[in-house]
C-alpha positions as CSV (number, residue, x, y, z in Angstrom):
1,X,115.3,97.9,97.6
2,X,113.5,95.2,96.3
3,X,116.7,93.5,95.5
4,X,118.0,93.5,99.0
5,X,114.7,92.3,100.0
6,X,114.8,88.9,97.9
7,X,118.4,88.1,99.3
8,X,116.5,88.3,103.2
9,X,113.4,86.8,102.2
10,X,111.9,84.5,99.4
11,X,109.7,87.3,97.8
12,X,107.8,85.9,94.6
13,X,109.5,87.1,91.2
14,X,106.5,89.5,89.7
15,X,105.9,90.0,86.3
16,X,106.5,93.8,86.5
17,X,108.2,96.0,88.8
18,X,107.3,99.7,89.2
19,X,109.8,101.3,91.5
20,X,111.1,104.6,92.2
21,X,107.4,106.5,92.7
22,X,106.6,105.5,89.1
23,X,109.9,106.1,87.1
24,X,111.3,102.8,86.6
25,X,109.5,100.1,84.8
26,X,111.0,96.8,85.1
27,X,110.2,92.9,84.1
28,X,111.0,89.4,85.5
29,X,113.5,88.3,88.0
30,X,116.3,90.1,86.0
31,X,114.2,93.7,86.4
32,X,115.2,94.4,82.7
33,X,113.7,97.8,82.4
34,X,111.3,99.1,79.7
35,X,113.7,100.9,77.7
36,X,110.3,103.0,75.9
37,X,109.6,104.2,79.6
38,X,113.1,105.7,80.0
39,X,112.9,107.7,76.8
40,X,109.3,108.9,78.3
41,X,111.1,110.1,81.4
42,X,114.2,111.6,79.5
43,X,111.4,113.8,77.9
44,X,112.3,117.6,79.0
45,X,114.1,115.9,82.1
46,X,117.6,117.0,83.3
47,X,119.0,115.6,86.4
48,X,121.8,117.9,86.7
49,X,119.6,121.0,86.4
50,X,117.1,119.6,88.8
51,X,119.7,118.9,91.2
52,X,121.4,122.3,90.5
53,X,117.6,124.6,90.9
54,X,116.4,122.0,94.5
55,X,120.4,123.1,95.9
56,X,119.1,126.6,96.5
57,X,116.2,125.7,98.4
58,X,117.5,125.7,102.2
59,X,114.1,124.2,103.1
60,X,114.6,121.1,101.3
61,X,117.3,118.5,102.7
62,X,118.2,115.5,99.9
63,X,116.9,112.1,101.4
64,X,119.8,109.3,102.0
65,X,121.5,108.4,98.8
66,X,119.4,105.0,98.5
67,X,116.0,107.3,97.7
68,X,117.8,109.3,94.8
69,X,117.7,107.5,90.9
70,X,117.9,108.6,88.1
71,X,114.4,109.8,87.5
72,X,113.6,110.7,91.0
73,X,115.5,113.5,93.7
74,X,113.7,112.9,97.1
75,X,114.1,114.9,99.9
76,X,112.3,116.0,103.1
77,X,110.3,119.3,103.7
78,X,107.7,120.7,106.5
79,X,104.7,120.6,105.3
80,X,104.2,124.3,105.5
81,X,106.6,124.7,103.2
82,X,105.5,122.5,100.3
83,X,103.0,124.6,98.2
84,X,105.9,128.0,98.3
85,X,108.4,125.7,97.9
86,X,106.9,123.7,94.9
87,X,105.4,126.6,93.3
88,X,109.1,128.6,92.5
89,X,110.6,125.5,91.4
90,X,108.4,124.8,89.0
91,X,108.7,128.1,87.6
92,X,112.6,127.9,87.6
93,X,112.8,124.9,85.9
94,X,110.4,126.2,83.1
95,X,112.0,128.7,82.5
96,X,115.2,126.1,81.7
97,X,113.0,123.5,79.4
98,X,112.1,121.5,82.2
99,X,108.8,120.0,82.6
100,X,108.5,118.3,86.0
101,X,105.8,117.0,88.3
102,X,106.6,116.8,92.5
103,X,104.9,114.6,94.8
104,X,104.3,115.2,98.8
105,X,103.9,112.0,100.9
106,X,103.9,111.0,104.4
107,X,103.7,114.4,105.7
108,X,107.1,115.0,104.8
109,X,108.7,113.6,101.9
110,X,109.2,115.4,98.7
111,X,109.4,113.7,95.1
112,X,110.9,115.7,92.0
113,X,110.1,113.4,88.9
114,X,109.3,113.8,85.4
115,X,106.2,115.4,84.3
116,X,105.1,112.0,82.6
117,X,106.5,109.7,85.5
118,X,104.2,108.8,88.8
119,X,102.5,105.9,89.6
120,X,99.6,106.4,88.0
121,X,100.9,107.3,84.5
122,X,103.2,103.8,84.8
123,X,99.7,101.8,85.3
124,X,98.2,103.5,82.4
125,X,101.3,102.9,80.5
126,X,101.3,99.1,81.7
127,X,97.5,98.5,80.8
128,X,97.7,100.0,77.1
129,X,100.9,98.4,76.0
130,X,99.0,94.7,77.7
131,X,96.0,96.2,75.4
132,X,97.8,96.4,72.5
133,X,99.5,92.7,72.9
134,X,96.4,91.4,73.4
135,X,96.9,90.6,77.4
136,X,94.5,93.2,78.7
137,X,93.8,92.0,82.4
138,X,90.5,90.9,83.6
139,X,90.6,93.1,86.0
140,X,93.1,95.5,88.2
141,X,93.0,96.4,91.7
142,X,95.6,99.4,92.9
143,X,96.2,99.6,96.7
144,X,98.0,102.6,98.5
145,X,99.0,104.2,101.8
146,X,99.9,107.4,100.6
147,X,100.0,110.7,98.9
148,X,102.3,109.4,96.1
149,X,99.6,106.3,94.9
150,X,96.4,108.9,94.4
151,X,97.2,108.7,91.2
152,X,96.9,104.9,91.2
153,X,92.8,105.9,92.0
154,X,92.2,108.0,88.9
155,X,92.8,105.2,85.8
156,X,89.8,104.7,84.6
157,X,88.2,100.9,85.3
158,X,90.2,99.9,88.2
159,X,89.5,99.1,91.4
160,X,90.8,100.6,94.5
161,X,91.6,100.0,98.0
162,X,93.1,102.3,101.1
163,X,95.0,100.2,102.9
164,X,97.7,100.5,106.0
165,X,101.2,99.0,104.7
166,X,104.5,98.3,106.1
167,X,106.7,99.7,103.8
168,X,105.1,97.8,100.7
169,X,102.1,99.2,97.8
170,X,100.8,96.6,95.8
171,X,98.9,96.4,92.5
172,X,97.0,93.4,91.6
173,X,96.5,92.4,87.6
174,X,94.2,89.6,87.2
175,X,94.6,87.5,84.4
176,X,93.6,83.9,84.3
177,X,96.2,83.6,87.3
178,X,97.2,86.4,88.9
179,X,100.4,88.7,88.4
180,X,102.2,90.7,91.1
181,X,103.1,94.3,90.3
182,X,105.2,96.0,93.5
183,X,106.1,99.2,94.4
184,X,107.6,100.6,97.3
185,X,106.4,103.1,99.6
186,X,108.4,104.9,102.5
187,X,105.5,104.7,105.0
188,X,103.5,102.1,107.2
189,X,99.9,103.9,107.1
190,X,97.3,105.2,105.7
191,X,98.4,108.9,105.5
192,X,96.6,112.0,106.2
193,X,97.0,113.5,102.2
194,X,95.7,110.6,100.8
195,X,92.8,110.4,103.2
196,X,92.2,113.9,102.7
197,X,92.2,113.3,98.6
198,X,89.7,110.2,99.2
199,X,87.3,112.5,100.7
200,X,87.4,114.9,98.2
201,X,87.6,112.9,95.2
202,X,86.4,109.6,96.0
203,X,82.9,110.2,97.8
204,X,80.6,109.0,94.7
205,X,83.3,106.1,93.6
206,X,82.0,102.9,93.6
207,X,85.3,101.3,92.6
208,X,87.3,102.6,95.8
209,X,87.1,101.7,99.3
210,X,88.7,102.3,102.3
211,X,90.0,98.5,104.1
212,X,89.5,98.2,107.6
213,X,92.2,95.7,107.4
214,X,96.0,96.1,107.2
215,X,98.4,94.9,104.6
216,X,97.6,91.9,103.0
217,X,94.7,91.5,104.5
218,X,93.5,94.7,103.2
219,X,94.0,93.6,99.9
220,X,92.2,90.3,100.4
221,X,89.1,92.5,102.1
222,X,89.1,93.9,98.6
223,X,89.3,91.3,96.5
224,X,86.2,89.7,98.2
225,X,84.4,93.2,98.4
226,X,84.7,93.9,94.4
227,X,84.2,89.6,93.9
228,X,87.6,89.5,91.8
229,X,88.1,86.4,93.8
230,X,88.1,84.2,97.2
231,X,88.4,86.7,100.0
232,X,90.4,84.4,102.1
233,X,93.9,83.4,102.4
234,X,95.1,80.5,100.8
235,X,97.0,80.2,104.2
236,X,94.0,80.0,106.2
237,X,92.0,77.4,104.4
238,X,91.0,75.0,107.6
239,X,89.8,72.0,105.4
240,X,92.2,71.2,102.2
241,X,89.5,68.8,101.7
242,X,86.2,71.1,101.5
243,X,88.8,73.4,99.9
244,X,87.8,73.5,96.2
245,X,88.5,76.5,93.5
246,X,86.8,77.0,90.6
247,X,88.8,76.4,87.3
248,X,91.4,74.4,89.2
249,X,94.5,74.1,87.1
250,X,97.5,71.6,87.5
251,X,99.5,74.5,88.7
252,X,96.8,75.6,91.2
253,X,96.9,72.1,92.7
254,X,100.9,71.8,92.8
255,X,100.5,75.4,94.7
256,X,97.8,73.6,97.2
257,X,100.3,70.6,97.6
258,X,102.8,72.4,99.0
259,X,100.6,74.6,101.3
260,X,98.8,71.2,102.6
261,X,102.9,70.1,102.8
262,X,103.6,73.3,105.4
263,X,100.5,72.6,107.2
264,X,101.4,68.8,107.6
265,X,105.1,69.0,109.0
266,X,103.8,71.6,111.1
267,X,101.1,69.4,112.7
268,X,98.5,71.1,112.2
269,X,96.5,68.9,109.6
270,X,95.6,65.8,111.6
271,X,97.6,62.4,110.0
272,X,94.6,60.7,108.6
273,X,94.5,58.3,105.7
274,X,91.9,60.6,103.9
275,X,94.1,63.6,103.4
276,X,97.1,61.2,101.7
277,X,94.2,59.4,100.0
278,X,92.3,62.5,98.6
279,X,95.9,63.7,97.5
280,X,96.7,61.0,95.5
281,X,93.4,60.5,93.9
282,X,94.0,63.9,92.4
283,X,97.2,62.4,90.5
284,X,97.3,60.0,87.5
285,X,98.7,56.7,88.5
286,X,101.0,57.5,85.9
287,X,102.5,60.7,87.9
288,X,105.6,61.4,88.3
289,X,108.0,63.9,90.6
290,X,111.3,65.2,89.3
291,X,113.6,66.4,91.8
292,X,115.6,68.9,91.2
293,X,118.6,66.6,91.3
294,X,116.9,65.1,88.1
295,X,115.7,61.8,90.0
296,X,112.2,60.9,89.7
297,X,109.8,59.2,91.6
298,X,106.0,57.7,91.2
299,X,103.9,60.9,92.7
300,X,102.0,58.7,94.8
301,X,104.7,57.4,96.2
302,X,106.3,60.2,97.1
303,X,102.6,61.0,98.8
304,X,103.0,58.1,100.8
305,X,106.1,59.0,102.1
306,X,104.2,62.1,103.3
307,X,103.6,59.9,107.0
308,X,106.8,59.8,108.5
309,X,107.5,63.8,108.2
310,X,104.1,64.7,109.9
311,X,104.6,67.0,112.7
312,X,108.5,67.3,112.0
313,X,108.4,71.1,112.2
314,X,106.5,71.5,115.1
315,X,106.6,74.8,116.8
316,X,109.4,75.8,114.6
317,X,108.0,78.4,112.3
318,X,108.2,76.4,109.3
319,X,107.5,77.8,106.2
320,X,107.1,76.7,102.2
321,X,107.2,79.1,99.6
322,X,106.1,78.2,95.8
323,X,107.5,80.9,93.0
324,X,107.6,81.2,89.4
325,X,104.8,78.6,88.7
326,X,104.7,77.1,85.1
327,X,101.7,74.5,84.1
328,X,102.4,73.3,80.3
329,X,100.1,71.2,78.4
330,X,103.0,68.4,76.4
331,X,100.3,66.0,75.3
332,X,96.7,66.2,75.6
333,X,95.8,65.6,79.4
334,X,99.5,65.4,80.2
335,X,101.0,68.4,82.1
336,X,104.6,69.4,83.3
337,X,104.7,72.2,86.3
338,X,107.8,73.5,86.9
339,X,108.7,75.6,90.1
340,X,110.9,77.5,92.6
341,X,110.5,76.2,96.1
342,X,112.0,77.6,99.3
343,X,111.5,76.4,102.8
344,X,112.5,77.8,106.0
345,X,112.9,77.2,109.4
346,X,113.4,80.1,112.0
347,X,115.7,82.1,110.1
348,X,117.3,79.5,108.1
349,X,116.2,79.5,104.3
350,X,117.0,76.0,102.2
């Protein structure tokens, strides 16, 4: 899913991807999965007999083919069913070597997965092997809609957050910069099993909230209410000038470029000499812009040239996206960011 979703929409490449309720574990924009995760999930796991034991159940009903991998059967079951249902297969499929764990979501989905796999496991997976290279986060914040992210809530030190999605959970690793972990959900809302679990488990835990906001701005309600960071949208910053972040970084202020850039052809930054000004006296003279092409330019020039685009994309739902931002140090003082940038207007991605 999440490839089919880059090719409609300039998603930003995570670092890792956790798909398939917690089964797959996958890096970079290639998704090369974690090959030591797959052996965990082969552990006591047979597909075939799975699928062969779930067949005699006439009240489950297989999920479309998209939903069903490797590590993961998925199908759909009233909810009256679930604990009789659940209960007999486990017991079949001990009784053939199989150790397995099920997960009931959004009142009527049905997970069959490994007894190691689930979302939480993956996260606690995740955080010791960043332990053991030395990249522990600074902090991690776990977001969910439903009964297949409680686990998520359980790993010890991390922060939580109940939010409404569309289709989308999100965990958020803080580093010195931040790094995306997605995984995809089949529901848009905060679901009655993971409400219920919240109430029961998560009355005395300080580290776990409820947002009143939906989708990102859930998450951003979060991140101010645990002070992991600014709890507002780089978006909706009104005054690029007043706008100042604490241990800026060259690739924080390329990022801020290009959202000043939207905000400019758009028309909705007025065209005064101090926004080109202040722009330029945050670049060394000596600055210079590489296009893609390989052609380079003097930074402030291409600053100056800034004027005649102003107000170019009014009304026209113009969009820039910045991905895969790289800030590197050559020489003392000197710095080389490298990026992925999209822009799009309407429907039409360049």
């Amino acid at each position: 899913m999440y490839k089919k979703l880059r090719k409609e929409r300039p998603l930003l490449t995570p670092d890792v991807i956790v798909t398939s309720v917690g089964t797959e574990i996958s890096y970079g924009k290639s998704m090369v999965p974690d090959e030591n995760w797959v052996e965990i999930m082969n552990n006591k796991w047979n597909r075939g007999i799975v699928e062969e034991e779930t067949s005699k159940f006439p009240e489950l009903t297989l999920q479309a083919e998209t939903e069903q991998m490797p590590h993961k059967l998925s199908f759909h079951v009233d909810k009256s069913k679930v604990q009789e249902v659940t209960k007999e297969l486990y017991q079949r499929l001990e009784k053939r070597g199989l150790e397995i764990k099920t997960i009931f979501s959004g009142g009527k989905a049905l997970d069959v997965i490994p007894k190691g796999g689930g979302k939480g496991q993956a996260l606690a997976y995740l955080l010791n092997k960043l332990e053991t290279e030395g990249k522990l986060p600074l902090n991690t914040l776990v977001c969910g809609d439903s009964g297949n992210d409680t686990e998520l809530f359980t790993i010890p030190n991390v922060y939580g957050v109940l939010v409404s999605f569309q289709k989308l959970t999100v965990l958020l690793f803080q580093f010195p910069c931040f790094v995306i972990l997605i995984l995809f959900s089949q529901v848009s809302n905060a679901q009655e099993e993971l409400l219920e679990w919240c109430a029961e488990n998560g009355k005395h835990n300080s580290n776990l909230i409820h947002a009143s906001e939906k989708c990102a701005g859930g998450i951003i309600e979060a991140i101010g209410h645990f002070k992991l960071g600014p709890n507002i949208s780089p978006r909706d910053v009104s005054d690029f000038l007043e706008c100042k972040a604490d241990n800026v970084n060259p690739g924080h202020e390329v990022v801020e470029f290009f959202l000043f850039y939207e905000r400019w052809r758009r028309g909705e930054v007025e065209n005064c000499e101090a926004y080109t000004e202040s722009l330029k006296a945050s670049c060394d003279s000596a600055g210079v812009f590489v296009h893609p092409s390989g052609a380079e330019k003097s930074l402030r020039e291409t600053i100056d040239e800034l004027g005649k685009y102003h107000g170019d994309k009014k009304d026209k739902k113009f969009r820039v996206w910045t991905d895969k931002v790289l800030a590197t140090e050559t020489t003392p003082g000197t710095w080389i960011v490298k990026l992925d940038k999209w822009e799009q207007t309407g429907n039409e991605k360049l």
